[in-house]
C-alpha positions in Angstrom: 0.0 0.0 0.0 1.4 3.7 -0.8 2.3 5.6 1.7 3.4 9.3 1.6 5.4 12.1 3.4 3.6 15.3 4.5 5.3 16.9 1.9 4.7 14.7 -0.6 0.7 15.3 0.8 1.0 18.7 0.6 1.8 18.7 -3.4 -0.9 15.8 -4.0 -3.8 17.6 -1.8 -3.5 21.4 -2.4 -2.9 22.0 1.6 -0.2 23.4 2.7 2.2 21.5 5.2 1.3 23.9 8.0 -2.3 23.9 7.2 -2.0 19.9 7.6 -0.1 20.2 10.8 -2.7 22.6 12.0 -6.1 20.7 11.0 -4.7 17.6 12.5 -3.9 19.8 16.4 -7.6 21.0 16.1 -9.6 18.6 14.4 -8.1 15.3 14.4 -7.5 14.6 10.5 -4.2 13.2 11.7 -2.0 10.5 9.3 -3.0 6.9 9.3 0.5 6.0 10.3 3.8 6.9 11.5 7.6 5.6 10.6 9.2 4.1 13.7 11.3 8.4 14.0 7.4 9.2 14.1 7.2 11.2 10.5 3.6 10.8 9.2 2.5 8.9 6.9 -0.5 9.8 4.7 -2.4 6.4 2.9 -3.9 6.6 -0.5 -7.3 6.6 1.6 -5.9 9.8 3.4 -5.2 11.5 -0.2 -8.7 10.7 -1.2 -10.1 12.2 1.8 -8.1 16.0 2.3 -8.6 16.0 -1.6 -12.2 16.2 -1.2 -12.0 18.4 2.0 -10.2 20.9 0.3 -12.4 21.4 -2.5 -15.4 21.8 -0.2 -13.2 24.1 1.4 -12.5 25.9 -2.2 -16.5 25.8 -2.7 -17.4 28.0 0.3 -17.5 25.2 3.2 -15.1 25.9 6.6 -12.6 23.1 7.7 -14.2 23.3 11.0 -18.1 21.7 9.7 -16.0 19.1 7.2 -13.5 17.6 9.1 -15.8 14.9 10.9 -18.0 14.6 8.3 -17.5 10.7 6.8 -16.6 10.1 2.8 -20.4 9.6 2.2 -21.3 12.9 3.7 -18.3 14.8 2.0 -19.4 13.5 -1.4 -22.8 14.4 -1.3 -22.0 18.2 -0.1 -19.3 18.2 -2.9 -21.7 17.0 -5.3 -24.9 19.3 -4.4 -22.5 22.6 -4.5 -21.0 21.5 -7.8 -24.3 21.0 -9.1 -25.4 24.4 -8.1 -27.4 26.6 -10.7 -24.8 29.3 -11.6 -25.2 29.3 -15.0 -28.5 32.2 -14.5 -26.4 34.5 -13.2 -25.3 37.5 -15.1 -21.6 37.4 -14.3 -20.5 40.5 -16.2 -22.9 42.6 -14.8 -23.0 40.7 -11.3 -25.7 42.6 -9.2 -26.7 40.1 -6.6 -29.9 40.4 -3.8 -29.2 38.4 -0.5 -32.0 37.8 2.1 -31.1 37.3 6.0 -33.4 35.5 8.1 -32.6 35.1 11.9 -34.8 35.9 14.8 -32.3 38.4 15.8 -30.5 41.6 14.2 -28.8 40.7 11.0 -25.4 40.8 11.9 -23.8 41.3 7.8 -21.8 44.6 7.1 -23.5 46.1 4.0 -20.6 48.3 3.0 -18.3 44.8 3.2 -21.5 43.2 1.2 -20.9 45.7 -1.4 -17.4 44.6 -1.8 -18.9 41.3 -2.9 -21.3 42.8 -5.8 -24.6 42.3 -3.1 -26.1 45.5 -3.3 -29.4 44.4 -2.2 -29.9 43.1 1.6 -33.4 42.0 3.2 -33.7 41.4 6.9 -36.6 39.0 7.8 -37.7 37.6 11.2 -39.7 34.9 9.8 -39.0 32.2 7.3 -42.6 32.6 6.0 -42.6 36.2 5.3 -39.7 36.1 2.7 -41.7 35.3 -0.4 -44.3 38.2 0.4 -41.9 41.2 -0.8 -39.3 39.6 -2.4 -40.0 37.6 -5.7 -36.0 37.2 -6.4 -33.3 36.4 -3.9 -29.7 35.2 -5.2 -28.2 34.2 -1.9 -30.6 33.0 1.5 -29.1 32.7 4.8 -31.1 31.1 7.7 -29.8 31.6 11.3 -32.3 29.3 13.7 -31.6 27.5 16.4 -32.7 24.4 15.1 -34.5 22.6 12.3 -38.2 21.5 12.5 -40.6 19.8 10.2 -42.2 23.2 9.1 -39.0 24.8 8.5 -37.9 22.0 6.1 -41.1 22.2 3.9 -40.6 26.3 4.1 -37.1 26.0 3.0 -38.0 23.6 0.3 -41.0 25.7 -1.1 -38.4 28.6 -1.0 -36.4 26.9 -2.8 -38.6 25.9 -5.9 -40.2 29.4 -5.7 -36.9 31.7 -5.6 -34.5 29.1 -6.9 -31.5 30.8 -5.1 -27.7 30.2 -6.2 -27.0 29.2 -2.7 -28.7 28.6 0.4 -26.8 28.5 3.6 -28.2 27.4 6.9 -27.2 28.5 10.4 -27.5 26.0 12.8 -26.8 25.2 16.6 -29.1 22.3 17.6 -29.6 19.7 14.6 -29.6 15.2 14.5 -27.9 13.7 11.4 -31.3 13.1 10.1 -32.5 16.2 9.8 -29.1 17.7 8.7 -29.1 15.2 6.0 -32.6 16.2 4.9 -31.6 19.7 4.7 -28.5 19.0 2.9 -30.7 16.9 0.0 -32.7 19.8 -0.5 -29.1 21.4 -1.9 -29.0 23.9 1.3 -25.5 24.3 2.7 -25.1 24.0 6.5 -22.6 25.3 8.7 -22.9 25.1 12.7 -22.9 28.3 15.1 -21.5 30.1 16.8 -20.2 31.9 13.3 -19.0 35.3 13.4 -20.1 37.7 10.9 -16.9 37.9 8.8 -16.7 34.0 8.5 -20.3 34.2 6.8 -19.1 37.0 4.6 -15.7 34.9 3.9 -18.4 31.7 2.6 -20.1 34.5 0.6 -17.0 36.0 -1.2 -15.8 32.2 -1.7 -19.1 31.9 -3.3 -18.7 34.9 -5.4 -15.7 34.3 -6.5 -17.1 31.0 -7.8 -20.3 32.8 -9.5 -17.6 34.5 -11.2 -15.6 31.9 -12.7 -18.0 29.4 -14.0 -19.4 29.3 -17.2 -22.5 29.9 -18.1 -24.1 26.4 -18.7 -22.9 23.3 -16.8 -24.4 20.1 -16.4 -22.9 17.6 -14.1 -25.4 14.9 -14.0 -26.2 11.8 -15.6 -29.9 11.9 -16.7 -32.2 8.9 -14.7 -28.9 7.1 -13.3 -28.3 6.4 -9.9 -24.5 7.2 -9.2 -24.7 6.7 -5.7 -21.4 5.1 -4.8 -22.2 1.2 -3.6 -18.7 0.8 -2.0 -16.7 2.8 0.4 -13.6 3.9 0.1 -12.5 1.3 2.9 -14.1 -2.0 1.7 -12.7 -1.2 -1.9 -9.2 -1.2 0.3 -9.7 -4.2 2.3 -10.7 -6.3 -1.4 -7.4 -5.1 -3.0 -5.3 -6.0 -0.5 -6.7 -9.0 1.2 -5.4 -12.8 -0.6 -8.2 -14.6 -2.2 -7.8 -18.7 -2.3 -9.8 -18.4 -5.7 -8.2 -19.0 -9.2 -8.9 -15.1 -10.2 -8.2 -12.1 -8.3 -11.0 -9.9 -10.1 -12.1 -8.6 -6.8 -8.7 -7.1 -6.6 -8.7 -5.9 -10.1 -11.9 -4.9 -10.0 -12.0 -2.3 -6.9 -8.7 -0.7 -7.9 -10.1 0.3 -11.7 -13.1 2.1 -9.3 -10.7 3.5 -7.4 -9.3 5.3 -10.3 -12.6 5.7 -12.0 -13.3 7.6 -8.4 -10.2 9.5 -8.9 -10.9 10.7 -12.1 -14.1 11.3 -11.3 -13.4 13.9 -9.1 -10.6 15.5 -11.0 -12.8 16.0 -13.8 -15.5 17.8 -12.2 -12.2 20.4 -10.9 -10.5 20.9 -14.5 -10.0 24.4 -15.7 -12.5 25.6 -18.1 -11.4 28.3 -20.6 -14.6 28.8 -22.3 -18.1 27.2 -22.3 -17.1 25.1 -24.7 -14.9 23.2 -22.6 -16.9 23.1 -19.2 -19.5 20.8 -21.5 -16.5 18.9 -22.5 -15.6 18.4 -19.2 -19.1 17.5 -18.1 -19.4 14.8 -20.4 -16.4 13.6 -19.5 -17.4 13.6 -15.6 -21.0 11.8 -16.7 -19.5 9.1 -18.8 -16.9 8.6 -15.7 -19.8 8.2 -13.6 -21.3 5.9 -15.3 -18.3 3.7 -15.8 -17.8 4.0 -12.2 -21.5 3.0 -11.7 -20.9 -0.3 -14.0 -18.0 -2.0 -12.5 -19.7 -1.3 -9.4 -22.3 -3.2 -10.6 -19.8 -6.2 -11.4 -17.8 -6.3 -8.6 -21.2 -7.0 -6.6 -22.0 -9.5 -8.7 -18.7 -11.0 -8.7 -18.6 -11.0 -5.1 -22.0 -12.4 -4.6 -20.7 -15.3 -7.0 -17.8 -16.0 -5.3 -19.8 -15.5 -2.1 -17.2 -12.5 -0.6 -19.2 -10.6 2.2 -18.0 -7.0 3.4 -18.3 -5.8 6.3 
């Protein structure tokens, strides 16, 4: 199994070595494994996982509300910001409207708001009285305490009516259930306390993306289920585990979706210097996808055959 310096992480992940050092004192995403001098090591595994941190982090989210979040959970958030609607926005002539609803003052600098091209801010205390004056609303931020029933039907009736470029959620009190809920309706979530700047650095991260994405984009695979079937970690434990069978596709098999995963993810990242080529590069992505989603689709049937439970 590969195993790599934090250097050699550093170059493969984006992060820098002190940014490593520091996410692993404060939240834990330490190395899988140390030399016997006590260097770290970084696993393939590893790689994956601050790959896909740090380009939630370069799509508005804070280090802070990823870092415990499992692969499953990091995919999906990747996935539902990368599939955000963009494409409507003027970004020549950005002019963006931004709604606040909290039950207390809104706590957003409107001068610094400017800065970011928002020259339109609404303040409302209730989720329900945002669609009565306002019929357009490019970003919505929620500050609540929690999340109810009610506020998950409101959000998603906001949603369809406005259709917002983002959608970010305040929260201090939430279950997993409920936060994954949320987080299928597209919202983004990110878990008080927050100070005002940190919501106005997610804004200008989000800006900055507006900016730089062409106008039409279309990441996803019409009436196909990509849903990943294995994790990262079974997909591990079937390449390197010995089989007492004739064939080894169960080995073969996991590492080419591995790399399909790999790929995958790169593809959705490339540089796009015209329109032209982000719909290259989305057909690309979609027909990676559904590779992805195919020898999936084998390997389960191989391993049912060969009668290979995972764990």
């Amino acid at each position: 199994m590969s195993e790599f310096s934090i250097g050699a992480t550093a170059k493969l992940t984006g992060i820098t070595v002190h940014n490593l050092r520091i996410w692993e004192k404060r939240y834990g995403l330490s190395a899988s494994g140390r030399t016997e001098s006590g260097r770290r090591l970084f696993s393939q595994a590893d790689i994956d996982r601050l790959t896909l941190i740090k380009r939630c982090i370069d799509l508005g989210h804070s280090i802070s509300h990823l870092a415990n979040l499992d692969e499953q959970e990091l995919r999906q958030i990747f996935a539902d910001l990368s599939n955000a609607d963009l494409g409507r926005l003027d970004t020549e002539n950005l002019s963006l409207s931004l709604a606040y609803i909290s039950a207390g003052p809104c706590p957003l600098n409107e001068e610094r708001l400017s800065n970011l091209d928002i020259h339109q801010l609404s303040h409302f205390t209730l989720l329900e009285k945002l669609r009565e004056p306002v019929n357009k609303a490019d970003i919505v931020i929620i500050d609540s305490a929690f999340i109810t029933e009610e506020m998950l039907n409101q959000v998603a009736s906001i949603k369809a009516t406005l259709n917002p470029a983002l959608i970010l959620f305040i929260y201090r009190l939430a279950n997993r259930n409920d936060l994954q809920r949320i987080r299928n309706l597209g919202v983004r979530t990110v878990r008080a306390p927050i100070e005002a700047l940190e919501i106005e650095d997610i804004i200008s991260r989000f800006v900055e993306r507006i900016k730089n994405t062409p106008k039409t984009i279309d990441f996803s695979p019409e009436n196909i289920d990509t849903a990943r079937t294995f994790t990262r970690e079974q997909l591990d434990k079937l390449a390197e585990q010995p089989y007492n069978i004739n064939c080894e596709c169960p080995r073969h098999i996991s590492e080419i979706i591995k790399s399909l995963e790999a790929f995958e993810l790169y593809s959705m990242q490339c540089q796009n210097r015209n329109d032209d080529d982000a719909a290259l590069h989305a057909k690309i992505y979609q027909q990676t996808a559904l590779a992805r989603r195919t020898m999936e689709n084998i390997l389960g049937e191989v391993l049912e055959s060969e009668g290979i439970t995972l764990n």
